[in-house]
C-alpha positions in Angstrom: -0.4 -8.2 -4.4 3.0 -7.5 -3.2 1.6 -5.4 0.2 -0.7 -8.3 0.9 1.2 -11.7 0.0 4.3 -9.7 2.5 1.5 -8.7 5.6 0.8 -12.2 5.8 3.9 -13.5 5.9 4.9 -11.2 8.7 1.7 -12.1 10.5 2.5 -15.8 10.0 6.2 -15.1 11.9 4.0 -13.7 14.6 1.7 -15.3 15.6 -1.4 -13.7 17.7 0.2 -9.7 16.6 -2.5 -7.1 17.0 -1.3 -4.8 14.6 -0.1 -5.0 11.4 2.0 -1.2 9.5 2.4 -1.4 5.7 5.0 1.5 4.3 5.3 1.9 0.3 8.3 3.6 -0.7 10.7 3.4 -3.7 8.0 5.2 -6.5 9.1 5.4 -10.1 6.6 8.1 -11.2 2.8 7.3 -10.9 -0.1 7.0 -12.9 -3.1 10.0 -13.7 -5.4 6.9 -11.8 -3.0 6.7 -8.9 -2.5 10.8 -8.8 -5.7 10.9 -8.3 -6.5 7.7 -5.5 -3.6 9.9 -3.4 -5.2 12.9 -3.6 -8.7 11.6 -2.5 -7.5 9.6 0.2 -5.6 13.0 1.7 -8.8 15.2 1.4 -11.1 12.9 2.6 -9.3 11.5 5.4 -7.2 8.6 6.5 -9.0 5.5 6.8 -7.5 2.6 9.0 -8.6 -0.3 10.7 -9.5 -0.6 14.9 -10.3 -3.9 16.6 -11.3 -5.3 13.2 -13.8 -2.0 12.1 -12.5 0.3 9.3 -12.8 4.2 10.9 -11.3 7.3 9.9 -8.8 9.0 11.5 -9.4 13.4 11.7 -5.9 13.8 10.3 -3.4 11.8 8.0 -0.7 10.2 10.5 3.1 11.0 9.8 5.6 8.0 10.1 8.8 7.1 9.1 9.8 4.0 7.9 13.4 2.1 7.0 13.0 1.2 3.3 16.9 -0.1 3.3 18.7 3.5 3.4 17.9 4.7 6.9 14.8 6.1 8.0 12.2 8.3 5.6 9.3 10.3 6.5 6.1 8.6 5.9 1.9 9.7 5.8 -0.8 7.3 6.3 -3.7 6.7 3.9 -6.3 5.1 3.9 -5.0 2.6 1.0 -7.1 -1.1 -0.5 -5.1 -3.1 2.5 -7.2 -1.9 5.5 -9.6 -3.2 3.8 -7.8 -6.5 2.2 -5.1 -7.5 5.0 -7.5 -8.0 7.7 -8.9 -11.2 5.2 -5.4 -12.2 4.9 -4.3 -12.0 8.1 -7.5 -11.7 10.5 -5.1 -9.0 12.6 -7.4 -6.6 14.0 -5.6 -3.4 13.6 -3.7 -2.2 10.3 -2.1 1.2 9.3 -0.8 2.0 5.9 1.5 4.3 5.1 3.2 5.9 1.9 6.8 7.4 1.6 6.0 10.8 1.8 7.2 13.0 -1.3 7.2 16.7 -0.7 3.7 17.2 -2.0 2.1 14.3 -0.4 3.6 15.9 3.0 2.4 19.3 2.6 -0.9 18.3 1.0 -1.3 16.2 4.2 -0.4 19.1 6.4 -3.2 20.9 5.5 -5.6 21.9 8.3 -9.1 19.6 8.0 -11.1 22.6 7.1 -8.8 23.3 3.6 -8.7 19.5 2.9 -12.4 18.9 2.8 -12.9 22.1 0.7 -10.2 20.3 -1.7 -12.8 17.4 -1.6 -15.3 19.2 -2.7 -16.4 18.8 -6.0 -15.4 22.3 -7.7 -11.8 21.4 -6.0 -12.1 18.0 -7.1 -12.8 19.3 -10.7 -9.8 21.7 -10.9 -7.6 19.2 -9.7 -8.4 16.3 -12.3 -8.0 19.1 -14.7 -4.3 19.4 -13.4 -3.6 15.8 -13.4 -4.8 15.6 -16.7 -2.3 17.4 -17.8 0.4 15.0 -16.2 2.1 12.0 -18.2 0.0 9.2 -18.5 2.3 7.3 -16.2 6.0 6.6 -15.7 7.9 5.8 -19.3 9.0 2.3 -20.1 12.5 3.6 -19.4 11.7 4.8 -16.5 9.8 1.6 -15.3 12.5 -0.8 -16.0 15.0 0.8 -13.8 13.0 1.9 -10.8 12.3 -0.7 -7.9 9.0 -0.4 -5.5 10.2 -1.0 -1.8 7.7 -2.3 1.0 7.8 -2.2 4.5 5.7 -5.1 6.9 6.0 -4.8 10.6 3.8 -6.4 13.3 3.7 -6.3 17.2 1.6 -7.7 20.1 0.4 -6.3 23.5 3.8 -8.4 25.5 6.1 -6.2 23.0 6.8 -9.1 20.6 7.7 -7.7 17.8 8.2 -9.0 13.7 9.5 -7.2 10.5 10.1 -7.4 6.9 11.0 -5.9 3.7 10.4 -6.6 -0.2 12.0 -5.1 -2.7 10.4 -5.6 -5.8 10.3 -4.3 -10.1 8.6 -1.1 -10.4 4.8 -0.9 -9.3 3.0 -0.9 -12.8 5.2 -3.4 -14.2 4.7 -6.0 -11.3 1.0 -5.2 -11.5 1.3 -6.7 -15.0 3.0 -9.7 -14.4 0.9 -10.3 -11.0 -2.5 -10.0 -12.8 -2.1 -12.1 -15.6 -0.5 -14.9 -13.4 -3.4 -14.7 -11.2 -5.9 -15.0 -14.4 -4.5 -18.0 -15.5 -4.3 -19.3 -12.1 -7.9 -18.7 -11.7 -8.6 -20.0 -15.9 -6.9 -23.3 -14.9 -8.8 -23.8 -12.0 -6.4 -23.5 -9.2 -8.6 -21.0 -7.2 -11.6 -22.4 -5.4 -14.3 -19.9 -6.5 -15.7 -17.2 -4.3 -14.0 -13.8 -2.7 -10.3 -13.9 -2.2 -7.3 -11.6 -1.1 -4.4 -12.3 -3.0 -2.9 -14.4 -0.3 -6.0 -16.2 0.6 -5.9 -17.6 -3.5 -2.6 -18.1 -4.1 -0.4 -18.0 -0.5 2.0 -15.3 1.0 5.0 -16.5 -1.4 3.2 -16.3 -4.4 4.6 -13.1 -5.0 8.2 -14.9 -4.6 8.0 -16.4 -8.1 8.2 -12.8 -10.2 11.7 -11.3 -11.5 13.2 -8.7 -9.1 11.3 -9.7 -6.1 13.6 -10.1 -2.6 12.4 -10.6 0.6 14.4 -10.3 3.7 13.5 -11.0 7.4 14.5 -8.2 9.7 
């Protein structure tokens, strides 16, 4: 919700960009689920989107991206808004990219050989076992003081360029509040029926009307 309703309000300050970069910084722990998303999208490759067509890319991009403290080192995966921004925003090329922790960066500096053995299946197996073992997720203590940071810029081919940043409550948290908003939006009969991004349902400021949510224009 937040990565989408934020692409499409930097699209909408550009008009005609034809690329869109999403960074997610700011994490305050993660989930077994989301463990395990990040480790799939790293073994399998990193899927982005070309002149509107999803393809993969041989080997995770690096980055870095200015989440309000100076620049942080960033990898690209292949996360739901290659898929999902392109609906919201009809730009043709789109990158996302994660704040890269030291094991998401050495996990993506793995030669392509070593990560499709990790995708494997045995791999696979021995690695759910691990992240079994892990928390369920981040505390409620934990959740309460942590912020999620994102990261929208877009450019054209004459160098025009657009940015801007959201700070927002902690990931899990917002998800929460975001979803059951949405559900009664949708219950009431505020959302015509049929597919829908976020933004395409409920506009790129929806996200706007949620505690701890600040967006700034760079």
């Amino acid at each position: 919700m937040p990565s989408d309703c934020l692409a499409a309000h930097v699209a909408e300050r550009l008009p005609g960009a034809t690329h869109l970069r999403i960074s997610i910084g700011g994490f305050g722990g993660f989930s077994r689920g989301t463990a395990r998303t990040m480790v799939e999208g790293i073994a399998w490759g990193t899927r982005v989107r070309r002149d509107g067509r999803i393809v993969e890319l041989p080997s995770p991009p690096r980055g870095t991206a200015d989440f309000g403290a100076g620049p942080r080192p960033t990898v690209g995966l292949g996360w739901g808004d290659v898929s999902s921004a392109w609906y919201s925003t009809q730009v043709p090329n789109i990158d996302v990219y994660f704040e890269a922790f030291p094991a998401m960066a050495a996990a993506a500096g793995l030669p392509a050989g070593i990560r499709r053995i990790i995708a494997g299946g045995t791999a696979q197996r021995l690695i759910n076992c691990g992240i079994d073992r892990l928390p369920a997720g981040p505390s409620a203590a934990a959740r309460e003081k942590a912020r999620s940071t994102f990261l929208a810029e877009a450019w054209d081919g004459t160098g025009r360029r657009a940015a801007s940043r959201m700070e927002t409550a902690e990931g899990y948290t917002l998800t929460v509040w975001t979803a059951l908003e949405a559900a009664r939006r949708v219950a009431a009969g505020a959302v015509a029926p049929g597919f829908h991004t976020p933004v395409t349902a409920f506009g790129p400021d929806f996200i706007l009307g949620f505690p701890h949510v600040v967006r700034t224009d760079l």
